[in-house]
C-alpha positions, -999 to +999 in steps of 0.1 A: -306-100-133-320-101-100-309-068-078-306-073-039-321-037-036-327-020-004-356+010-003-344+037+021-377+038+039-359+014+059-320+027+055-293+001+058-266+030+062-283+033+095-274+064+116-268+090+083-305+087+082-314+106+049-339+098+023-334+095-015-356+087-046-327+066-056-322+028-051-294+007-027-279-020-037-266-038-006-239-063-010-241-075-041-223-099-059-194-091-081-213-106-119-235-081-104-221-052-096-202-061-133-236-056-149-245-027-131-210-012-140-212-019-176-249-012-180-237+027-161-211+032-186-187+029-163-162+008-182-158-021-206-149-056-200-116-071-212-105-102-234-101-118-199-131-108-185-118-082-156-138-048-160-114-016-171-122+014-154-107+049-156-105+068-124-109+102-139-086+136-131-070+114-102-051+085-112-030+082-078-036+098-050-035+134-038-018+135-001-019+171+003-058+165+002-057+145+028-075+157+063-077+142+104-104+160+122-088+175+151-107+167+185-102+156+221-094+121+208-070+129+182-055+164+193-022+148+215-022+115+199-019+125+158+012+135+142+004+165+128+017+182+096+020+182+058+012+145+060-018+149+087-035+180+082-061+192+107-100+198+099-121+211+127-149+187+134-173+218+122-157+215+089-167+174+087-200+181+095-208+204+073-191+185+043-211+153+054-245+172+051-233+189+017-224+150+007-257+137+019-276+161+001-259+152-026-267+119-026-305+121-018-316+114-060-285+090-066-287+052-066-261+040-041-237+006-039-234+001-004-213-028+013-204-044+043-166-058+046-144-068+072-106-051+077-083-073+095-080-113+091-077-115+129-107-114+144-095-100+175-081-066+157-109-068+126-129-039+119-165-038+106-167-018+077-199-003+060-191+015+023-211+039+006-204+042-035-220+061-058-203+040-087-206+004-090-169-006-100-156+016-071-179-013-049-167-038-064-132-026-060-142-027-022-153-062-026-122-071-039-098-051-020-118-059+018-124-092+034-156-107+024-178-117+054-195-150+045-236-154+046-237-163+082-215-132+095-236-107+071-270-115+089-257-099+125-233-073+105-228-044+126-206-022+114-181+004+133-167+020+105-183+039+073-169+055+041-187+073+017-170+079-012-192+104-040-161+110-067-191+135-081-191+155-053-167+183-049-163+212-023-161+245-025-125+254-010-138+292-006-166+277+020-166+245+031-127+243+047-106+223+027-079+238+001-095+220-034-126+204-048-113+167-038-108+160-005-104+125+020-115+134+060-105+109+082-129+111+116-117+089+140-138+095+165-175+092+146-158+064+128-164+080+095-143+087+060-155+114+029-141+107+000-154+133-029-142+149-058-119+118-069-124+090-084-088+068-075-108+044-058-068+036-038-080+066-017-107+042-001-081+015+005-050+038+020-080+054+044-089+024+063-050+019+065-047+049+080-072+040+102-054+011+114-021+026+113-039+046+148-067+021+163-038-007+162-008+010+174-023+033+196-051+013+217-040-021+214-001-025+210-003-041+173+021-030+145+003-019+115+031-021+083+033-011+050+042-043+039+036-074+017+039-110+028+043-148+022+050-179+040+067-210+031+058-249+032+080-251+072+061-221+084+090-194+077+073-164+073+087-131+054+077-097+051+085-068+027+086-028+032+083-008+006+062+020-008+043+023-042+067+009-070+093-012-050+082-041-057+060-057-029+037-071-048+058-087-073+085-100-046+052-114-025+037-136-052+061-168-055+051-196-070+070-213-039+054-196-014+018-191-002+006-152-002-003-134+029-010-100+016+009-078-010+004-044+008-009-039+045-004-063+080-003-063+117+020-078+139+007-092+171+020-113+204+019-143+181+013-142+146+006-114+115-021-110+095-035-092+067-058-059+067-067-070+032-087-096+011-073-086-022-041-072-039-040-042-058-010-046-078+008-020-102+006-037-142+027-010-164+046-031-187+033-063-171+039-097-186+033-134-178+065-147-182+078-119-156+049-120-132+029-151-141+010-150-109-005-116-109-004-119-150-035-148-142-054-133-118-065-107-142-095-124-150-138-120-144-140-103-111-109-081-112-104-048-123-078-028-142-077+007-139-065+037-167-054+010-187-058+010-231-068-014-255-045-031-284-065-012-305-088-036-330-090-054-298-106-060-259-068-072-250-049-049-226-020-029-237-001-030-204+026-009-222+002+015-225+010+050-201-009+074-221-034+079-189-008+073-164+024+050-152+003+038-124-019+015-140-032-014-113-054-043-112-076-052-085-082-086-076-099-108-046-067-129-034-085-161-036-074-152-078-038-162-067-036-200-068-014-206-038-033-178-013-033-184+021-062-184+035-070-173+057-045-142+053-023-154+088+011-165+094+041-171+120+063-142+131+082-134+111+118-147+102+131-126+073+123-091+068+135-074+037+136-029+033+130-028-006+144+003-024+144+017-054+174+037-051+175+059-078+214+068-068+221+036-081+241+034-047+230+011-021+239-026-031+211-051-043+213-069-008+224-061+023+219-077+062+216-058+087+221-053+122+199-041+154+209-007+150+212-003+109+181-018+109+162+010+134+177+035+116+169+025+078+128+015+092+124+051+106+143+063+075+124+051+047+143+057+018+132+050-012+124+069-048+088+081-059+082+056-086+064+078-113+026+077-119+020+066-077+011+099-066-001+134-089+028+156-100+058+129-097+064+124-137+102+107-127+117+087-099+130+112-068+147+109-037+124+104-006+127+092+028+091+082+043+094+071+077+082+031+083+082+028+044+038+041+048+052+081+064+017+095+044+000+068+061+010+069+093-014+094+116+007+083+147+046+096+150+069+077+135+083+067+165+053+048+178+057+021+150+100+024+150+100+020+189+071-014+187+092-026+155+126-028+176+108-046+204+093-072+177+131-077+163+147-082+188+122-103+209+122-127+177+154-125+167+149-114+132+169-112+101+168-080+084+179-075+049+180-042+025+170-051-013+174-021-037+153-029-064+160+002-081+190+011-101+227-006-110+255+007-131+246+045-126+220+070-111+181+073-127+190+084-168+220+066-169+217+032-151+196+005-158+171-010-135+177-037-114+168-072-130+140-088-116+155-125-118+186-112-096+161-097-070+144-128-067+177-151-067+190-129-040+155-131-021+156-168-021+190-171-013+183-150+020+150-173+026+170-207+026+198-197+044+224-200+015+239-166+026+241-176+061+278-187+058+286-167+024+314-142+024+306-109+031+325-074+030+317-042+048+304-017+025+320+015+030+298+042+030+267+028+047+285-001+069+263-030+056+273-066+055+271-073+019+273-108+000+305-115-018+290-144-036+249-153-043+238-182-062+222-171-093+240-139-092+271-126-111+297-115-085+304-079-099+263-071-094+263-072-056+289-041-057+272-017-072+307+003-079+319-021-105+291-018-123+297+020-129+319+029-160+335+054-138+340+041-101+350+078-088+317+088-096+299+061-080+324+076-047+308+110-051+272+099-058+275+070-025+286+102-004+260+124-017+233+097-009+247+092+029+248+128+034+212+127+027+203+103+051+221+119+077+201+153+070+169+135+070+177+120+103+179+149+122+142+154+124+147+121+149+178+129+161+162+143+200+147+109+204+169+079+191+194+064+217+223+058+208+219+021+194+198+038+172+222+063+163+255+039+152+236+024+122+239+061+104+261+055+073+296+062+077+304+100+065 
């Protein structure tokens, strides 16, 4: 095995500027950082060949740990609150110095990566492991800058991420032993005390979610994608759990990205050269695509062993319900690569309503559309973040509200303006539940989502029947090819339609709550796609 191994007499991590009787390991290749991984203990390879990894305490990740330093760039211009809590730039600096004392004796993994496949909004990233799978994880999840680009890298963003390294809560300023400080102005994430290596990913998100946005008039979104053989691009919102990864990966259609994009004057693009996909109960005949790419190179995470065997148990949730593989997106087959496409023509809200209320599809118009993108709703899928054990109502503004360091109106006010400028479809999916709430209904079937999905795509719903639902005011699809009739209104498919009545009017009642945070700033456009209570 031969190491690329830097000494840090001469440091690549450049301005930290620290010594250490360790070795770096700068940019090496994945059989390598494999080796290194399974030589540390870190794991065990599969029947497939991916590496399985456990991510420790954390096996999702911990918002309420979650810290913005609070300066003269981000002080007016962050949203500040339970979902962007302020650290004083004193606080940062002294965690750094505790992390790079930490550091001095430990061998380090340290990579450089591109976010963004548009070279006009990419940014230049330098990461700093302590564990070899958590690089390689970065070498899947980033874009990979070829030979060439590496010899004049110059980065403008680090993270150093030490899952080893915990704080003090009573002295160093933060409320628990694991922590994630975004600095926006020194460019900088610390990442310690966990070992979800997601927390790496959703911080350079959040990081676009402001540089975009704020400085250059891009949407970031919380979103998968995929484009078809004429160019017809379509997007999907969702959080954690509703299903854009699995809706994004079509045999039919070449992937953009399953989780993170920006829109621009002229095309989208992805943040991301990999996919980090959810696997509980995963199978090839349901998701073929993401089934095969599960192979040397990616990694599974909190995953078990058939025991007797190196084959994964992907029924397996004794460690968690938020088991995931990582994978470069070159292991999908049709990938596009690069990770650009048209604007947008179909845009589809997934849900996983765990009312078992809002219909399986649903168009919408201009002003139901603002109002369910700044809304959000959805249910916390078990297992995405610590603490949810069962589905549960939420609303998360954009479909990303914990990452989203701007207010949600920046991103709702530039996603109207996109729309309407391109005249786009919009379409609600609830992927969640039919026939009766979380416990008593069953959970949308996969082959109807996608039916309905492609229907939407080639325009067979464009002169279907529709009816006006009555509680939200959707246009919903009498008829979809592919689907039986009595599905796409979800009240015959409860055993007791009164009930379905009360639940509906609970659900609307909710949103209409939840909207009044945004009540002082939506017009009145806005305003008229509020369900009907």
């Amino acid at each position: 095995m031969q190491d690329n191994v830097l000494e840090l007499t001469a440091s690549p991590i450049s301005f930290l500027d620290f010594s250490t009787q360790g070795k770096v390991y700068h940019n090496l290749p994945p059989a390598e950082l494999v080796e290194h991984a399974l030589a540390r203990k870190e794991g065990y390879l599969t029947s497939t060949g991916a590496f399985m990894a456990d991510t420790g305490k954390f096996t999702g990740r911990s918002p309420k740990d979650r810290y913005v330093v609070k300066d003269e760039l981000t002080e007016n211009a962050v949203w500040w609150g339970e979902i962007n809590i302020p650290v004083s730039q004193e606080t940062f600096d002294h965690l750094l110095q505790k992390m790079l004392v930490f550091l001095e004796k430990k061998d380090l993994f340290v990579r450089d990566a591109f976010a963004g496949a548009d070279p006009e909004h990419r940014l230049n990233l330098r990461v700093i492991n302590t564990w070899a799978w958590h690089n390689l994880f970065c070498s899947n999840m980033f874009l990979r800058p070829s030979q060439e680009e590496l010899e004049n890298f110059e980065h403008d963003f680090t993270i150093i991420c030490a899952p080893g390294f915990e704080a003090d809560p009573a002295t160093d300023g933060v409320q628990n032993p694991n922590f994630a400080i975004l600095n926006l102005s020194k460019r900088m994430i610390l990442i310690g005390g966990t070992g979800y290596a997601g927390e790496m990913k959703k911080g350079i998100f959040s990081v676009l979610n402001f540089l975009l946005p704020h400085e250059k008039n891009v949407l970031s979104m919380h979103c998968s994608a995929n484009v078809g053989k004429e160019g017809d691009t379509a997007v999907f919102f969702g959080l954690s759990g509703t299903g854009k990864t699995t809706l994004s990966a079509d045999p039919n259609r070449s992937l953009i990205g399953d989780d993170e994009h920006g829109w621009t004057e002229t095309q989208i693009f992805n943040f991301e050269g990999g996919c980090y996909a959810k696997v509980i109960d995963l199978t090839r005949e349901k998701e073929p695509e993401i089934y095969d790419a599960i192979k040397f190179g990616a990694i599974v995470e909190n995953t078990r062993f058939i025991p007797g065997t190196r084959q994964v148990d992907y029924t397996n949730k004794s460690v968690t319900e938020n088991t995931r593989t990582a994978y470069p997106i070159h292991h999908i087959a049709n990938a596009a690569i690069p990770s650009v496409a048209p604007i947008p023509k179909n845009i589809f809200f997934l849900t996983a309503d765990a009312f078992g209320v809002i219909p399986p599809i649903s168009k919408l118009n201009k002003s139901q559309a603002m109002y369910h993108f700044i809304s959000g709703y959805t249910a916390k899928v078990a297992g995405t973040e610590m603490g949810v054990t069962e589905p549960k109502l939420t609303f998360s503004a954009c479909f990303g509200a914990a990452f989203l360091p701007l207010h949600p109106t920046a991103y709702a006010n530039l996603f109207g303006e996109k729309m309407e400028k391109h005249e786009v479809n919009v379409w609600l999916i609830n992927t969640g539940w039919t026939g009766g709430p979380y416990g008593v209904g069953s959970r949308m079937k996969l082959s109807y989502t996608r039916a309905m999905i492609s229907a939407a795509l080639e325009g067979k719903l464009d002169f279907a029947p529709f009816r006006t639902d009555e509680n939200f005011g959707f246009q919903v699809p009498v008829i979809c090819p592919n689907v039986p009739s009595e599905v796409l209104n979800p009240r015959n498919t409860w055993s007791n339609p009164d009930d379905y009545d009360r639940q509906a009017k609970e659900l609307a009642q909710a949103f209409i709550k939840n909207f009044n945070k945004y009540k002082d700033f939506a017009t009145e456009d806005i305003l008229s796609g509020a369900p009907r209570v």
